[in-house]
Biopython code that builds the backbone (N, CA, C, O; Angstrom):
import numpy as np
from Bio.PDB.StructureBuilder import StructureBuilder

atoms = [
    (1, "UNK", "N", (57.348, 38.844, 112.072)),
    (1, "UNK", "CA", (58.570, 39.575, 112.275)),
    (1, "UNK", "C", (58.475, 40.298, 113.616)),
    (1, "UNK", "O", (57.794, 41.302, 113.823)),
    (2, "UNK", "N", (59.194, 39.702, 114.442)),
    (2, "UNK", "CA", (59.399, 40.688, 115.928)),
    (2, "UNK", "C", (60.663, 41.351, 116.272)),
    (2, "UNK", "O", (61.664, 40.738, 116.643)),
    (3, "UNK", "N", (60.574, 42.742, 116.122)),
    (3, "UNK", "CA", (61.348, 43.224, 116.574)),
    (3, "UNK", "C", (61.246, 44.258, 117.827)),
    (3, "UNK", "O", (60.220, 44.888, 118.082)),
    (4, "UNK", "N", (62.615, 44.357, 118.672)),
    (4, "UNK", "CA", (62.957, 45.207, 120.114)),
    (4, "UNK", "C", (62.843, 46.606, 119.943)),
    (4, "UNK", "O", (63.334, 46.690, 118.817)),
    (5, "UNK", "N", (62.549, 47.754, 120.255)),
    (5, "UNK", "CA", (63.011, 48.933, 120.473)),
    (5, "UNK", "C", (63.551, 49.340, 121.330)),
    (5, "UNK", "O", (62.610, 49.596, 122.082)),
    (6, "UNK", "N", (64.302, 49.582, 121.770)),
    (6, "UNK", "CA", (64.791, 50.429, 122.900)),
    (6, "UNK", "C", (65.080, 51.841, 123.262)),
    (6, "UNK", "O", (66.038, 52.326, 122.660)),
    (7, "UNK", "N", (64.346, 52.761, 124.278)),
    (7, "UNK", "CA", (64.517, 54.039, 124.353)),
    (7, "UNK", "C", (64.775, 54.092, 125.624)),
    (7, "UNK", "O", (64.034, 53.492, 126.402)),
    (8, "UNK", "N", (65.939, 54.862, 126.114)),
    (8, "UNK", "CA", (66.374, 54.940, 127.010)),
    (8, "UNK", "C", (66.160, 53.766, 128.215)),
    (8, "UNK", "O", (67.008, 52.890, 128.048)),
    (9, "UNK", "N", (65.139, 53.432, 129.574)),
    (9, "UNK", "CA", (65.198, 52.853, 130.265)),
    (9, "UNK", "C", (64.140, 51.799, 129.716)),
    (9, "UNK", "O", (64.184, 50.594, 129.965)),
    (10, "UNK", "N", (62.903, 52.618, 128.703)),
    (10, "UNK", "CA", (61.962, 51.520, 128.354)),
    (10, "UNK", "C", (62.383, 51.144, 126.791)),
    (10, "UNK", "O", (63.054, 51.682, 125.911)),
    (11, "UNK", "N", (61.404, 49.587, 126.980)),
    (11, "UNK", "CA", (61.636, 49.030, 125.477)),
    (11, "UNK", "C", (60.353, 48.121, 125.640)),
    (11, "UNK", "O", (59.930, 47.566, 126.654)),
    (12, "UNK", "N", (59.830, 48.128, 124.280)),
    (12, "UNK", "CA", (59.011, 47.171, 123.783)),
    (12, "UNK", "C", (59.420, 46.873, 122.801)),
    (12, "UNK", "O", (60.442, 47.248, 122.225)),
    (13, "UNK", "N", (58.018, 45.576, 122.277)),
    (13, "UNK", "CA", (58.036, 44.642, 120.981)),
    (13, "UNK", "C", (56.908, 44.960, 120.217)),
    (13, "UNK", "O", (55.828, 45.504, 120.448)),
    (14, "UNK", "N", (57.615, 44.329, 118.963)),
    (14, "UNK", "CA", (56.471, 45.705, 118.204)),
    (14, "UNK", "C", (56.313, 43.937, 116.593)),
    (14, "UNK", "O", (57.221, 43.105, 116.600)),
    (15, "UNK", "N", (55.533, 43.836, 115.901)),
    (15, "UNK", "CA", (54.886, 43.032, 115.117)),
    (15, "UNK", "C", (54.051, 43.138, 114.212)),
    (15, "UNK", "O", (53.151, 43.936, 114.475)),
    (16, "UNK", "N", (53.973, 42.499, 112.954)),
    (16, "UNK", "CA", (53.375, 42.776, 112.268)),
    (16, "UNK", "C", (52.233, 42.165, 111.945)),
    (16, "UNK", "O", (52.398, 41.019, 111.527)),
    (17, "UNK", "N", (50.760, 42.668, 112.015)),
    (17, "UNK", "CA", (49.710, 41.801, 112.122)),
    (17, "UNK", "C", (49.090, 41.761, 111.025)),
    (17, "UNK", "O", (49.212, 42.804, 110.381)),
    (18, "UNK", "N", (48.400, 40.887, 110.496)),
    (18, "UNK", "CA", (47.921, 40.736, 109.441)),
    (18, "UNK", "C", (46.530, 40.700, 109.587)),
    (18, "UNK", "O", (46.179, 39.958, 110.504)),
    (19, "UNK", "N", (45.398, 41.397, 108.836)),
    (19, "UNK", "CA", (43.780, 41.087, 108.796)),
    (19, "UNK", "C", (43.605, 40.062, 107.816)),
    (19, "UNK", "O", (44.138, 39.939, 106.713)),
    (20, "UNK", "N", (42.712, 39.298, 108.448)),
    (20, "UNK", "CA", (42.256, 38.114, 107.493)),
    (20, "UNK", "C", (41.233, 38.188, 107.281)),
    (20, "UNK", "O", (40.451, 38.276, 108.228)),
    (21, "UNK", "N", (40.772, 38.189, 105.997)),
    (21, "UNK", "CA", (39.401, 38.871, 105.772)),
    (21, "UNK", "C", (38.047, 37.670, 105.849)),
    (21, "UNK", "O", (38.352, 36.555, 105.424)),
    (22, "UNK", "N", (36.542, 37.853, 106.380)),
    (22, "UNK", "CA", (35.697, 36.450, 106.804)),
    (22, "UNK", "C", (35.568, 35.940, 104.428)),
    (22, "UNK", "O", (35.715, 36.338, 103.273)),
    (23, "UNK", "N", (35.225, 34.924, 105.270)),
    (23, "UNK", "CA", (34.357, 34.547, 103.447)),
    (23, "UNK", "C", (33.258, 35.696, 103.050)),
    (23, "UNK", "O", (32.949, 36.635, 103.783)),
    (24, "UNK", "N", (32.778, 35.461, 101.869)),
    (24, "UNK", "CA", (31.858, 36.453, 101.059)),
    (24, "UNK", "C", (30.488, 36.280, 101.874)),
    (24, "UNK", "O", (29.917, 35.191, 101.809)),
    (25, "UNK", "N", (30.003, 37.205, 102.556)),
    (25, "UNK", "CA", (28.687, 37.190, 102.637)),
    (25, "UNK", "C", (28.865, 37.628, 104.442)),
    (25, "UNK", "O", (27.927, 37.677, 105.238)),
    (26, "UNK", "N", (30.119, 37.867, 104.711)),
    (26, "UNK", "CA", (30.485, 37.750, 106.335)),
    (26, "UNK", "C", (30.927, 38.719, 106.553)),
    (26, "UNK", "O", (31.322, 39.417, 105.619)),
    (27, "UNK", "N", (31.062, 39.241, 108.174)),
    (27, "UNK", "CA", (31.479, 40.127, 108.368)),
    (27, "UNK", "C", (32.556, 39.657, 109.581)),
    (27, "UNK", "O", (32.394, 38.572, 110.141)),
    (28, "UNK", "N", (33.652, 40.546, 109.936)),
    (28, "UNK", "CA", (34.142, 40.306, 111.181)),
    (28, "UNK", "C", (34.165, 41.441, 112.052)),
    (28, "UNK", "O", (33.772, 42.599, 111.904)),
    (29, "UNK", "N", (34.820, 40.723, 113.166)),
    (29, "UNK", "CA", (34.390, 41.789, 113.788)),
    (29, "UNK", "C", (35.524, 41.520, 115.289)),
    (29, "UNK", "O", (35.609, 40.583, 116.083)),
    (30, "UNK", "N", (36.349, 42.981, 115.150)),
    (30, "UNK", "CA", (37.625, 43.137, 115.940)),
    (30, "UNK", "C", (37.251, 43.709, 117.002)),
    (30, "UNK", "O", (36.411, 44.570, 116.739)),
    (31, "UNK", "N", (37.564, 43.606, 118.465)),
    (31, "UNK", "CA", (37.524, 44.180, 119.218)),
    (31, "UNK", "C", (38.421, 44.123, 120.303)),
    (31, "UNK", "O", (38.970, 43.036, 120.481)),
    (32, "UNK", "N", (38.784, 45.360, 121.327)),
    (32, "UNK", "CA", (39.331, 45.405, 122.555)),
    (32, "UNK", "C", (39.058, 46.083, 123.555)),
    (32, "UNK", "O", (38.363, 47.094, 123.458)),
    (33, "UNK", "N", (39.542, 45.666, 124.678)),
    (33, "UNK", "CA", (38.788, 46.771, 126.064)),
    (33, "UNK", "C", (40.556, 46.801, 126.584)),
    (33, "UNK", "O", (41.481, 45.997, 126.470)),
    (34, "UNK", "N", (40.439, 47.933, 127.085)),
    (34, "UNK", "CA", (42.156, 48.271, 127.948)),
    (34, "UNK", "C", (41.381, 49.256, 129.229)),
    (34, "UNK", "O", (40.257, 49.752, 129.300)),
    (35, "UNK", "N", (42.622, 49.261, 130.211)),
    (35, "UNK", "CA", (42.145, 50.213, 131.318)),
    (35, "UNK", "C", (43.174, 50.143, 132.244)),
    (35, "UNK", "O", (43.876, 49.204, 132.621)),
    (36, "UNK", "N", (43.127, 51.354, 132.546)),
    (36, "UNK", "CA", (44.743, 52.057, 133.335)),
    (36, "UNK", "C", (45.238, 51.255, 134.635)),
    (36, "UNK", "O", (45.333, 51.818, 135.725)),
    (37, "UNK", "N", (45.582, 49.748, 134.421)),
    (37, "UNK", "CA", (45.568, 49.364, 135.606)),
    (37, "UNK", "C", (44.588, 48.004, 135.872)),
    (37, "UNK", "O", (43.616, 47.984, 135.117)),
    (38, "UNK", "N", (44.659, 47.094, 136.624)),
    (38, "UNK", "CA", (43.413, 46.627, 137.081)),
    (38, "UNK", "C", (42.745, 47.333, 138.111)),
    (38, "UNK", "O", (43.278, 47.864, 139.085)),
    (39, "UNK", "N", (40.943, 47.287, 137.689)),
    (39, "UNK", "CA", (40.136, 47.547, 138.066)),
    (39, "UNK", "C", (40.340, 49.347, 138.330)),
    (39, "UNK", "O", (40.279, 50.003, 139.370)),
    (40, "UNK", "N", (40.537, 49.658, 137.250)),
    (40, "UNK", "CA", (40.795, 51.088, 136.670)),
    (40, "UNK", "C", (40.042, 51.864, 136.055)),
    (40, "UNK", "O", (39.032, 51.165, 136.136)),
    (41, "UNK", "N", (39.705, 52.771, 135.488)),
    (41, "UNK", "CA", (38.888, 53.455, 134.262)),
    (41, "UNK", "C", (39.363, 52.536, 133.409)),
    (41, "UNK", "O", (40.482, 52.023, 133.458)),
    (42, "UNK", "N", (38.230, 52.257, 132.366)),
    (42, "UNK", "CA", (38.137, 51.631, 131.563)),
    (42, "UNK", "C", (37.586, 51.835, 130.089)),
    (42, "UNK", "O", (36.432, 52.242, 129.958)),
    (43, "UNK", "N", (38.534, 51.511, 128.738)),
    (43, "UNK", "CA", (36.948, 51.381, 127.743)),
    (43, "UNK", "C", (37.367, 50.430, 126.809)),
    (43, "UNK", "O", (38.448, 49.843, 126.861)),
    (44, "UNK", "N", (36.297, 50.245, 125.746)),
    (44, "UNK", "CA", (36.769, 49.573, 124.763)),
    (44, "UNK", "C", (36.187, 49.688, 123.550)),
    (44, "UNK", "O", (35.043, 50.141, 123.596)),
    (45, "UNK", "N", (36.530, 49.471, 122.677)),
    (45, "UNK", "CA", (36.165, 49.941, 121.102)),
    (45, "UNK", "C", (36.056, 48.254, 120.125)),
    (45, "UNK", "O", (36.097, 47.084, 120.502)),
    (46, "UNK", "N", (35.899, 48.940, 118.689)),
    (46, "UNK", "CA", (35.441, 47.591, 118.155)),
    (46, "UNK", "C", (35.213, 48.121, 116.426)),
    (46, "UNK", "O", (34.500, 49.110, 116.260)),
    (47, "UNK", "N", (35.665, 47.624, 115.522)),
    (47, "UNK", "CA", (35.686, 47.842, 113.950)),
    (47, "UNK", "C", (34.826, 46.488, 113.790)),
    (47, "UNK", "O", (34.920, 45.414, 114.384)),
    (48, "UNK", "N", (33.816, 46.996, 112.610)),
    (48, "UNK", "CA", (33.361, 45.490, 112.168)),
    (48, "UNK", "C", (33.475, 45.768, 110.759)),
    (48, "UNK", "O", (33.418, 46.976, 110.528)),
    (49, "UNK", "N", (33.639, 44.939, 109.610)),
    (49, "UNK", "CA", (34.250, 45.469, 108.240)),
    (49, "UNK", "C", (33.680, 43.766, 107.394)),
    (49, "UNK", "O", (33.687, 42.626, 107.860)),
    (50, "UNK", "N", (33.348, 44.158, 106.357)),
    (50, "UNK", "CA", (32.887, 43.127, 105.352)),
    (50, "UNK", "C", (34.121, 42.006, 104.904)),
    (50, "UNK", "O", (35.112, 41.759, 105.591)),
    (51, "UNK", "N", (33.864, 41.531, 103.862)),
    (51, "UNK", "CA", (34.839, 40.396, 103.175)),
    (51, "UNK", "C", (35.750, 41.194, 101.920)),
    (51, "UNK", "O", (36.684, 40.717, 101.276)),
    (52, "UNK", "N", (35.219, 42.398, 101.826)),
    (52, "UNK", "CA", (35.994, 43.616, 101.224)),
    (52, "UNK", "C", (36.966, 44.079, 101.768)),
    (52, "UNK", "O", (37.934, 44.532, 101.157)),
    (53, "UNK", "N", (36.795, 44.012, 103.549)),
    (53, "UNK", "CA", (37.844, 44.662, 104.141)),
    (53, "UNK", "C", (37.124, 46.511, 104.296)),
    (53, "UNK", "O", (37.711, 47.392, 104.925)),
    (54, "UNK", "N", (35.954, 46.687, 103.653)),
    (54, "UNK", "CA", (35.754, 48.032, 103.689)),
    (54, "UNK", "C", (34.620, 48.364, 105.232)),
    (54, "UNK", "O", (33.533, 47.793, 105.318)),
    (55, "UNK", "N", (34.966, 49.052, 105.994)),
    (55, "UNK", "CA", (34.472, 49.696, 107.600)),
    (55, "UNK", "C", (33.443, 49.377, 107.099)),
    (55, "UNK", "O", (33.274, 49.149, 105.901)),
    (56, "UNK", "N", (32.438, 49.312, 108.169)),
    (56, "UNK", "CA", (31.321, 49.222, 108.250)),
    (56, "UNK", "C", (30.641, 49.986, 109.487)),
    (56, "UNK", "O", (29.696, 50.757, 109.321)),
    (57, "UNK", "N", (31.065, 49.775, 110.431)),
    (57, "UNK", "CA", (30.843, 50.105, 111.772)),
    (57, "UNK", "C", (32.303, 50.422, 112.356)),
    (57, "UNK", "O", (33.301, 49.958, 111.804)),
    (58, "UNK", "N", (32.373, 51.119, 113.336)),
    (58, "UNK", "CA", (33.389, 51.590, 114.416)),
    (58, "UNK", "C", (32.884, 51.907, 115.688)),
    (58, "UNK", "O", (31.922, 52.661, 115.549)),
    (59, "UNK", "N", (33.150, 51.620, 117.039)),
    (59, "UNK", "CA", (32.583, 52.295, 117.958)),
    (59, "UNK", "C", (34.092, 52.345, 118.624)),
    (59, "UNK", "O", (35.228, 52.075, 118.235)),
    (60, "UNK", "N", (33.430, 52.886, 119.961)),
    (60, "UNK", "CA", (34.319, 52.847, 121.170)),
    (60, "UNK", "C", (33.347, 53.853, 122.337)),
    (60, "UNK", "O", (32.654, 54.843, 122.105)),
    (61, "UNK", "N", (33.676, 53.024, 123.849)),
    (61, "UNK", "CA", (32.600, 52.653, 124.968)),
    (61, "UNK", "C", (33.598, 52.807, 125.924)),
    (61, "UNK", "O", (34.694, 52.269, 126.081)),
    (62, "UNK", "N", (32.520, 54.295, 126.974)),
    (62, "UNK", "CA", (33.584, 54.088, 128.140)),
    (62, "UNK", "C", (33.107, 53.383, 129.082)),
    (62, "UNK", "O", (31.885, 53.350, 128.939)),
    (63, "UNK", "N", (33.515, 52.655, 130.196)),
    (63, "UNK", "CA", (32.932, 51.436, 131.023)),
    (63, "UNK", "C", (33.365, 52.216, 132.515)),
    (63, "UNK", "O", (32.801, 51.740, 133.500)),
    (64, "UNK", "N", (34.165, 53.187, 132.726)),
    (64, "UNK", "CA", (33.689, 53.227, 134.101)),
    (64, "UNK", "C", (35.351, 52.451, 134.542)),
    (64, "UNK", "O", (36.369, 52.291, 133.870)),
    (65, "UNK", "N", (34.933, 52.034, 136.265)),
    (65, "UNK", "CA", (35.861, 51.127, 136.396)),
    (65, "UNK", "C", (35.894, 49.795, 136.107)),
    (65, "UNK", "O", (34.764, 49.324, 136.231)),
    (66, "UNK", "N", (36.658, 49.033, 135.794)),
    (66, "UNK", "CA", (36.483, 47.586, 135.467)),
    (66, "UNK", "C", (37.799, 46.740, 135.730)),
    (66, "UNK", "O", (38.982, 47.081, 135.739)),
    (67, "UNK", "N", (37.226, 45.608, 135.925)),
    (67, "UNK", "CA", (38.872, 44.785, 136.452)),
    (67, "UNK", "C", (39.113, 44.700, 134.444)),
    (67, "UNK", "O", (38.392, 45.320, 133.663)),
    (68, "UNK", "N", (40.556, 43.572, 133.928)),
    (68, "UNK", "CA", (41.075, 43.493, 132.985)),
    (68, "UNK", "C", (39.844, 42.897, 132.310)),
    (68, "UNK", "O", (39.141, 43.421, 131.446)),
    (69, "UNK", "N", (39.711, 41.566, 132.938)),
    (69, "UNK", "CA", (38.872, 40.939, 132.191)),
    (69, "UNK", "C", (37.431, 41.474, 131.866)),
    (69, "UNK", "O", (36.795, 41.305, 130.826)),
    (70, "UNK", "N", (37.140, 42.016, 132.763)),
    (70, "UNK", "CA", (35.530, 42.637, 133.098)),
    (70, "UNK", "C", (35.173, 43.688, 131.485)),
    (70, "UNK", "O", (34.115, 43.827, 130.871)),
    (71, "UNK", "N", (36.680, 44.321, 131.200)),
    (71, "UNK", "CA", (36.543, 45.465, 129.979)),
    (71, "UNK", "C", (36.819, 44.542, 128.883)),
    (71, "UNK", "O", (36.799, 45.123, 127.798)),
    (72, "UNK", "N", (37.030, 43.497, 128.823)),
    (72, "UNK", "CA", (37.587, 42.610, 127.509)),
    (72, "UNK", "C", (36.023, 41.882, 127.414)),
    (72, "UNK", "O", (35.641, 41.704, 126.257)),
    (73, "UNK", "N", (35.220, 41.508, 128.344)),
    (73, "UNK", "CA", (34.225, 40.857, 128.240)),
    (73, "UNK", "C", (32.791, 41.917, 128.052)),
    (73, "UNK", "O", (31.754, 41.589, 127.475)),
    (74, "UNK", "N", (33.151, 43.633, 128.899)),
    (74, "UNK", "CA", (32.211, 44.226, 127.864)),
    (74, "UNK", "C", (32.363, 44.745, 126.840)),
    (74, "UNK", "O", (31.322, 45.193, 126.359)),
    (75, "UNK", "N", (33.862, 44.987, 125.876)),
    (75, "UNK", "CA", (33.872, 45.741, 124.581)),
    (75, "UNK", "C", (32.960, 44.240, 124.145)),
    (75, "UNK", "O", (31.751, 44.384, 124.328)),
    (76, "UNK", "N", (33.338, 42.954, 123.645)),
    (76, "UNK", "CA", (32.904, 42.128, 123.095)),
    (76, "UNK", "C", (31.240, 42.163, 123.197)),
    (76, "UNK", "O", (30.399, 42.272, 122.305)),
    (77, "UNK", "N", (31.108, 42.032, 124.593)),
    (77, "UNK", "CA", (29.297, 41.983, 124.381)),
    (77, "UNK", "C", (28.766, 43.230, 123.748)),
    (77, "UNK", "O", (27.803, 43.050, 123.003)),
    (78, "UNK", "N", (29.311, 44.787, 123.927)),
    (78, "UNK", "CA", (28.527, 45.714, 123.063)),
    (78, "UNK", "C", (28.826, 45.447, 121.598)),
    (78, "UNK", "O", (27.880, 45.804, 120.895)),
    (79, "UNK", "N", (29.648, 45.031, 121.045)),
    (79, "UNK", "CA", (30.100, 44.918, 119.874)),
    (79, "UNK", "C", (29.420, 43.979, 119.231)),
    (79, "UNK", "O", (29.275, 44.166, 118.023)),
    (80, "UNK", "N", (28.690, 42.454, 119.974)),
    (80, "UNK", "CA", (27.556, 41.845, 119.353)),
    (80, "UNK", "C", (26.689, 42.262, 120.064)),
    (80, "UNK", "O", (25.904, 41.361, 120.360)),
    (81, "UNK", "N", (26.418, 43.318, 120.539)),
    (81, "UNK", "CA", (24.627, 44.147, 120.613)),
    (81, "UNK", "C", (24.701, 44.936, 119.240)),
    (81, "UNK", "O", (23.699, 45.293, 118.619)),
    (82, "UNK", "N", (25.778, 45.126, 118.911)),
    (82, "UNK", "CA", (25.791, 46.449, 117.819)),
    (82, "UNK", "C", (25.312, 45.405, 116.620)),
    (82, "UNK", "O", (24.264, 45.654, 116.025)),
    (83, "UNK", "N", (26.104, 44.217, 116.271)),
    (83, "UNK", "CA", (25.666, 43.425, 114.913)),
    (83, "UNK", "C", (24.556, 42.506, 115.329)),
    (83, "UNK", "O", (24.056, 41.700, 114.545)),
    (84, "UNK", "N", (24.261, 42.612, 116.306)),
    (84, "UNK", "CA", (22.585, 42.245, 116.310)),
    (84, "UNK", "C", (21.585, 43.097, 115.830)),
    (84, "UNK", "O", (20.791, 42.838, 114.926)),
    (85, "UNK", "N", (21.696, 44.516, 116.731)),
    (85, "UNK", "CA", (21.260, 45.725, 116.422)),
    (85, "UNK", "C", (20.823, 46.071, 115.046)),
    (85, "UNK", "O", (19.749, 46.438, 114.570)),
    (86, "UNK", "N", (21.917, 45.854, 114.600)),
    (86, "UNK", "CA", (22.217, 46.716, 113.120)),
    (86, "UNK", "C", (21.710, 45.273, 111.734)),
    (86, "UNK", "O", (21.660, 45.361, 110.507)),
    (87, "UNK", "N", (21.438, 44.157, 112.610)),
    (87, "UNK", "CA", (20.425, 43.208, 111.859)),
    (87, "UNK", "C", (21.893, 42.191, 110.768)),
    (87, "UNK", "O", (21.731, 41.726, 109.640)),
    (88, "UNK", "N", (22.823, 42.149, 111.378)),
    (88, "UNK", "CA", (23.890, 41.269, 110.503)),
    (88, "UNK", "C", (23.536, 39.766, 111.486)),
    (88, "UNK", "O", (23.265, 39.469, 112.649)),
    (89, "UNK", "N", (23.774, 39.022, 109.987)),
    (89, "UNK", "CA", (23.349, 37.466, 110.410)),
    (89, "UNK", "C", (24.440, 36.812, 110.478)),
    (89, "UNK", "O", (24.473, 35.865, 111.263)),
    (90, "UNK", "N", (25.824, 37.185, 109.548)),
    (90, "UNK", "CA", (26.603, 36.014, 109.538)),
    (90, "UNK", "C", (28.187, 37.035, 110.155)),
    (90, "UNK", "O", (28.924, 37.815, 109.550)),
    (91, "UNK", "N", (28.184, 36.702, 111.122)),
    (91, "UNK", "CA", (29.495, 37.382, 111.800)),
    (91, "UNK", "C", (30.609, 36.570, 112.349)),
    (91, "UNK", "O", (30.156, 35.527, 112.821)),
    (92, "UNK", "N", (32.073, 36.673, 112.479)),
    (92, "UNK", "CA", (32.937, 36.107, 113.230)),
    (92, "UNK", "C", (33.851, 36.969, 113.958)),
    (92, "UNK", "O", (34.767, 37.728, 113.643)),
    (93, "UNK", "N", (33.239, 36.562, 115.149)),
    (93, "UNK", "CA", (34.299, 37.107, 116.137)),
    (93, "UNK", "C", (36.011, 36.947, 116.338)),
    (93, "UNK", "O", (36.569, 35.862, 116.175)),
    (94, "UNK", "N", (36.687, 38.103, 116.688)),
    (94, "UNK", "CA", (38.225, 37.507, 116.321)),
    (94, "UNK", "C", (38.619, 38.610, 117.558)),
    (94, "UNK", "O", (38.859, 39.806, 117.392)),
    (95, "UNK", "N", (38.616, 37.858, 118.854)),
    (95, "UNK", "CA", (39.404, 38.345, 120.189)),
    (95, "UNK", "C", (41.351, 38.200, 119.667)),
    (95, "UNK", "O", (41.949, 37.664, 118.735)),
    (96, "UNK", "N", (41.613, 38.737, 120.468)),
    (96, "UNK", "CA", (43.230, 38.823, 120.502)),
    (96, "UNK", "C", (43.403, 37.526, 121.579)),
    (96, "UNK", "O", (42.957, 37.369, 122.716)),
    (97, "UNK", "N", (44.253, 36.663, 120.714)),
    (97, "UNK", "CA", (45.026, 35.539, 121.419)),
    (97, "UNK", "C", (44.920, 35.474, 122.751)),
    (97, "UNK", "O", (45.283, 36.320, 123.569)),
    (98, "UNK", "N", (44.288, 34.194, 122.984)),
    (98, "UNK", "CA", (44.541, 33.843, 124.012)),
    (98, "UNK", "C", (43.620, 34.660, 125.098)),
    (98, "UNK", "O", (43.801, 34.675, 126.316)),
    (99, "UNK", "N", (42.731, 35.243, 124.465)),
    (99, "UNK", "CA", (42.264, 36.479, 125.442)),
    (99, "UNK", "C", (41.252, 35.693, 126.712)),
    (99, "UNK", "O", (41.497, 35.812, 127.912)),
    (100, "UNK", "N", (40.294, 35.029, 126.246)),
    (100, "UNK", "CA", (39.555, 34.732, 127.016)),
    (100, "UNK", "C", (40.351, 32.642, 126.841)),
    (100, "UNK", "O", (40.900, 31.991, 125.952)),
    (101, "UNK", "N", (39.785, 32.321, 128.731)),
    (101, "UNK", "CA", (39.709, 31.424, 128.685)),
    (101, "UNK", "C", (38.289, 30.605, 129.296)),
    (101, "UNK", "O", (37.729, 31.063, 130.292)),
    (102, "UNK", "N", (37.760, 29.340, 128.599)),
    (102, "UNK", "CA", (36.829, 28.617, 128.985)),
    (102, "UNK", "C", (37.256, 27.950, 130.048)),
    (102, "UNK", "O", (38.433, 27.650, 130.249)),
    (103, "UNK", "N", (36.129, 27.638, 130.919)),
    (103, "UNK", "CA", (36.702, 26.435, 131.921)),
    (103, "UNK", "C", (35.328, 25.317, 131.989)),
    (103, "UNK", "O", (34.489, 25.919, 132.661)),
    (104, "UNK", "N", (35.004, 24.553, 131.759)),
    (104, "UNK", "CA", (33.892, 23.835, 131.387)),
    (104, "UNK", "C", (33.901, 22.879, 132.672)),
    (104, "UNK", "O", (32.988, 22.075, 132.479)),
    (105, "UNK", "N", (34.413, 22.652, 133.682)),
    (105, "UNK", "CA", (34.348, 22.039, 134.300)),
    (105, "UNK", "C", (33.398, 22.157, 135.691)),
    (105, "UNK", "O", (33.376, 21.234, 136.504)),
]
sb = StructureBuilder()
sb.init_structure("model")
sb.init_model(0)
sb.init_chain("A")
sb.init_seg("    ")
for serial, (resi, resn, name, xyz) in enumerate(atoms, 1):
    if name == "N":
        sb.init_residue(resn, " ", resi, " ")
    sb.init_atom(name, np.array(xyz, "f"), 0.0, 1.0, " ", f" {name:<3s}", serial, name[0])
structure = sb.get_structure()
């Protein structure tokens, strides 16, 4: 469901997201990096939560300056230092669409 808001000169889109929880024995694990701008102050945070859906972990990391991608690629890497860290074996990562792209060539 997408719907417009509009307030005075600005407007956004606003959606409803759904958590999908990993199979039994798994954990997932959400994360994002934002920053005022490219190559701006930067940070990024990260929930990791069982097949219950119940928290497990929460952080959030300030990075300093960083281009867009640079803060999307370190919330993710502290976020698997943390479920390494913390000794979890079976994890799935779940970036926001489209976030990163491969280039294998």
């Amino acid at each position: 469901m997408w719907r417009t808001i509009k307030s005075g000169i600005q407007s956004f889109s606003c959606s409803m997201i759904l958590w999908m929880k990993p199979d039994s024995d798994w954990v997932k694990l959400n994360f994002d990096g934002c920053c005022n701008g490219n190559s701006e102050t930067s940070d990024g945070s990260g929930i990791i939560r069982n097949h219950n859906g119940y928290f497990l972990i929460t952080s959030a990391d300030f990075y300093g300056y960083c281009s867009n991608n640079m803060v999307e690629a370190k919330a993710l890497a502290q976020r698997l230092k943390i479920c390494v860290d913390e000794g979890t074996p079976n994890f799935k990562v779940k970036p926001k669409r489209n976030q990163f792209v491969i280039n294998d060539e």
